[in-house]
N, C-alpha and C positions, 0 to 999 in steps of 0.2 A: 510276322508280328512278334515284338518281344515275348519272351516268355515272360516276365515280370507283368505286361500289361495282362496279360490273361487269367496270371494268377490273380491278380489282385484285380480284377471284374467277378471273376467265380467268385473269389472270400465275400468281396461285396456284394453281391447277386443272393449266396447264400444266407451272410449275416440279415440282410432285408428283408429276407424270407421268414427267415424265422421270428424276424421282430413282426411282422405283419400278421403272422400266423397267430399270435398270440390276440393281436389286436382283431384280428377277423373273430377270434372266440367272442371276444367284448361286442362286437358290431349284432353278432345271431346273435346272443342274450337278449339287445337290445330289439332285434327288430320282432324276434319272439315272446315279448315281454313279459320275459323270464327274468327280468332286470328295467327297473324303472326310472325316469328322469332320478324321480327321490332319492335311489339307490346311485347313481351316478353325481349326486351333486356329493352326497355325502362321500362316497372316496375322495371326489376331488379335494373337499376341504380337508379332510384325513392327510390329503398326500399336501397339499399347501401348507397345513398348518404344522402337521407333525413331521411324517419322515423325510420330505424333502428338508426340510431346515435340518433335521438332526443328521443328515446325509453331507450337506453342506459342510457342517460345523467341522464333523470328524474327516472330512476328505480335504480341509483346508489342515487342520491342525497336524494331519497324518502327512502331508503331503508338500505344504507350501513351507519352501527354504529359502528366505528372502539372499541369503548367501550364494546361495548356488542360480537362482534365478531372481536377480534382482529388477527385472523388468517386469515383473510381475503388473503393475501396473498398467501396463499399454494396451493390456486385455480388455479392460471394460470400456478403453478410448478403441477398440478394435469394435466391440460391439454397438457404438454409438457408428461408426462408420461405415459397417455392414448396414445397416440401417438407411447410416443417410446416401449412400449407394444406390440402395432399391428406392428411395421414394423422389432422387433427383429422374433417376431413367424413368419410373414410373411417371413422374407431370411429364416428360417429355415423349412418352408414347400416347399421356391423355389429355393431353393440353387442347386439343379441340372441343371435347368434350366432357370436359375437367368436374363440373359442378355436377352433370350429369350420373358419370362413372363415380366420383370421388369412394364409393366402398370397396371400389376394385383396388385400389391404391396397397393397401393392407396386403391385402394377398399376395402382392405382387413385391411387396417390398419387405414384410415382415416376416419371420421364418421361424418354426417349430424348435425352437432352442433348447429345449429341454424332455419332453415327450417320447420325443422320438430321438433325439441325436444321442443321448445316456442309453437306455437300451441297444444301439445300431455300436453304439464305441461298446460298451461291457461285451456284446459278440465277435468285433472286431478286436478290438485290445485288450482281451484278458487278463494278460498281464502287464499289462501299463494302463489300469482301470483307475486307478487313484487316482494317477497323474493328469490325466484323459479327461477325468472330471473335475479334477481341480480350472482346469483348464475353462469348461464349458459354464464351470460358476462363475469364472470371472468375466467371460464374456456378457453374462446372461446380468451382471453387474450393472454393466452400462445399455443394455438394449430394454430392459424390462420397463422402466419407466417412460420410455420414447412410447411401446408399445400400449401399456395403460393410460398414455395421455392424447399423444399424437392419434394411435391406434386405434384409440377408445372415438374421438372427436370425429374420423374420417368413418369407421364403420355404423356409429348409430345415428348418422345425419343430423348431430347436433347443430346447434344456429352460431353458437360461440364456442370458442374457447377457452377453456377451464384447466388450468395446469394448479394443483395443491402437494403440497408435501407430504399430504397421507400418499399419495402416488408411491414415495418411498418406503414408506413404515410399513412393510411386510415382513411376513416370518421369517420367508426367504432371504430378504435385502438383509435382516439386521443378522439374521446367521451369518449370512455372508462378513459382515462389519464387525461382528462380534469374534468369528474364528480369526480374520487377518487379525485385527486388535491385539489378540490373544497371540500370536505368534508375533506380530512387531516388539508386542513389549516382553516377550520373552518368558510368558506365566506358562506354555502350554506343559511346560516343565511338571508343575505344580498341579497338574490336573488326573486326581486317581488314577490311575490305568484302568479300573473294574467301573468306573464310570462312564470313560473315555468308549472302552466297550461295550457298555450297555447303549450309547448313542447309536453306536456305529451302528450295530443289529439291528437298531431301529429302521435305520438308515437303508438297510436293506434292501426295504420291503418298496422303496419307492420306485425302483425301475420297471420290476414286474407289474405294480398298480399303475405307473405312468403307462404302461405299456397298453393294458388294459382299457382305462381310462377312454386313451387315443383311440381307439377302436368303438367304443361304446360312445363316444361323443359323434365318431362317421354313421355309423349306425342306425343314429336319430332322425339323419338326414334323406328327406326326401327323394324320391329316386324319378318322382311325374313332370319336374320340368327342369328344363335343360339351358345354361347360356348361350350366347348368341356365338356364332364363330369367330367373327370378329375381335368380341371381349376374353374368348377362350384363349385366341392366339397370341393377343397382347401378354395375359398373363402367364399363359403359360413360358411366355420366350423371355417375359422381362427375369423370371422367377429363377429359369432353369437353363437358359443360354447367355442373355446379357452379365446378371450380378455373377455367376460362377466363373465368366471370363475374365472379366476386371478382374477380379478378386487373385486368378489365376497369374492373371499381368503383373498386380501388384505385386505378388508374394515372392514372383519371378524376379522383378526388378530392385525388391528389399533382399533375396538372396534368403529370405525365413529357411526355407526350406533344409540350409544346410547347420545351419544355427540351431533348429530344432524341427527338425522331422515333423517330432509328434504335434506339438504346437501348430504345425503348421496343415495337416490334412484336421486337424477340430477344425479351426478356421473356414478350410475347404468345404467341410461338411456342412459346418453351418451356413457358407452363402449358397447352397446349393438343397437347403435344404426344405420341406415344403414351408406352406402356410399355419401360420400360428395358429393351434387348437384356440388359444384364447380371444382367437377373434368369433367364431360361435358363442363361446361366453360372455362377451362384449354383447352379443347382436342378442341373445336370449334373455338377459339381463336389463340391456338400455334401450332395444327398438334397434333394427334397423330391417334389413332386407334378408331374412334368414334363407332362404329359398336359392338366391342369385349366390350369396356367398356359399351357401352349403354345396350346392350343385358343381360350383369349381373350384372349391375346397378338394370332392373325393376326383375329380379328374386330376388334379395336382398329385396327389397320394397314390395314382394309378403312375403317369409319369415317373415319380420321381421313384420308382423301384428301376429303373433305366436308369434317369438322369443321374445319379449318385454315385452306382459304380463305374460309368463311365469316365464320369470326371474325375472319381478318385483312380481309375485305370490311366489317364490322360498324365495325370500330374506325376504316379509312379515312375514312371517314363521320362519325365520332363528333365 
């Protein structure tokens, strides 16, 4: 077996590790209730409102050279199509039973874009962390809204649906909007440096609380009953064999890989990568089936310390 693929299954095996370990602290807090929903809602909005957006802002303006990477663009059209990937195979493994399943869909199709994929790259790309992340904002560009609208509609068994523009107006989104802005029209120039770094600091602090976070939201989750196998196998295979193959094909067949390495295992990452934390906050929030999805939420996060470095062992190779 290559020695590259071995290496790079251990970096990912250990990076995983340690990103979970962190998340496993957040999980006992939580079942110890040494840490309570309370205490958990309010990081989250801490991490929504403040240091992820200040993370954003400084990691586009640090980072994104519309010169040197003028496609920059095709990123948030990447994460509209990692999406609509997962939820075409998704109706096609639930098409029988479509109306029935429909909250499985989410899981199977919508993936931890931020939580977990910024902590797992800051341990794996240390030093191509800016870049890493510039990368996964812009994906997280085009998927967030699909996940808060589409997302939102199939997890809490709504009767209709409701797509509105506040969908976009988040802190996130307009970070996002607001750093490109700022570097197309060329102000990032004009922006103090003792500013610029007091953001960034801020910024910091989001990967360790995301990390947290993520652990403390599995935590909450019931452990007395369990999905059916049938629905387990679906998702699990649509999640962590079907979308990481395609994605695999695809990236094979556009040649990414040699155009940009780095660009191209974030990608990987993210179709490979589990289910959105923010589908428990969709379900705790609007109603839906907390139980079903929570229960094959932590079997997903159990998987995918496997599934991740393997594919990212596969594609090293490729």
């Amino acid at each position: 077996m290559p020695e590259i693929f071995i290496t790079t299954l251990s970096n990912n095996v250990l990076a995983l590790l340690q990103v979970l370990l962190i998340a496993l602290t957040g999980a006992i807090l939580v079942r110890k209730q040494i840490f309570k929903a309370s205490d958990v809602k309010g990081l989250t909005l801490a991490i929504v409102n403040v240091f992820l957006p200040a993370m954003i802002f400084s990691k586009i303006i640090r980072s994104l050279n519309p010169s040197t990477f003028p496609m920059w663009w095709v990123l948030p059209l990447v994460g509209i199509g990692l999406i609509a990937i997962g939820i075409i195979f998704s109706l096609l493994f639930f098409i029988k039973d479509l109306s029935a399943k429909r909250s499985l869909l989410p899981l199977a199709s919508m993936q931890n874009a931020g939580y977990l994929a910024l902590p797992l790259g800051q341990a794996i790309y240390p030093e191509q962390f800016d870049l890493y992340a510039l990368y996964t904002f812009l994906i997280i560009m085009g998927l967030n809204p699909i996940l808060w609208s589409i997302g939102k509609y199939l997890n809490t068994g709504g009767h209709t649906f409701e797509f509105s523009w506040k969908i976009w107006i988040t802190p996130p989104f307009i970070a996002n909007i607001l750093g490109i802005s700022v570097v197309l029209l060329g102000f990032d120039h004009f922006i103090p440096k003792i500013a610029l770094n007091a953001i960034e600091l801020a910024g910091t602090a989001t990967v360790p609380l995301a990390n947290f976070i993520l652990g403390a939201v599995l935590g909450g989750i019931s452990l007395k009953v369990w999905p059916s196998f049938a629905d387990t196998i679906r998702v699990i295979g649509i999640k962590f064999l079907v979308i990481p193959l395609a994605v695999f094909i695809l990236m094979l067949l556009f040649n990414i890989k040699s155009s940009n390495a780095l660009m191209s295992d974030v990608i990987l990452i993210q179709a490979v990568s589990p289910p959105a934390i923010a589908t428990l906050i969709q379900i705790n929030n609007y109603g839906g089936d907390a139980q079903k999805s929570g229960s094959l939420m932590l079997i997903s996060y159990a998987v995918c310390i496997v599934a991740i470095p393997v594919w990212m062992a596969l594609w090293s190779i490729s």
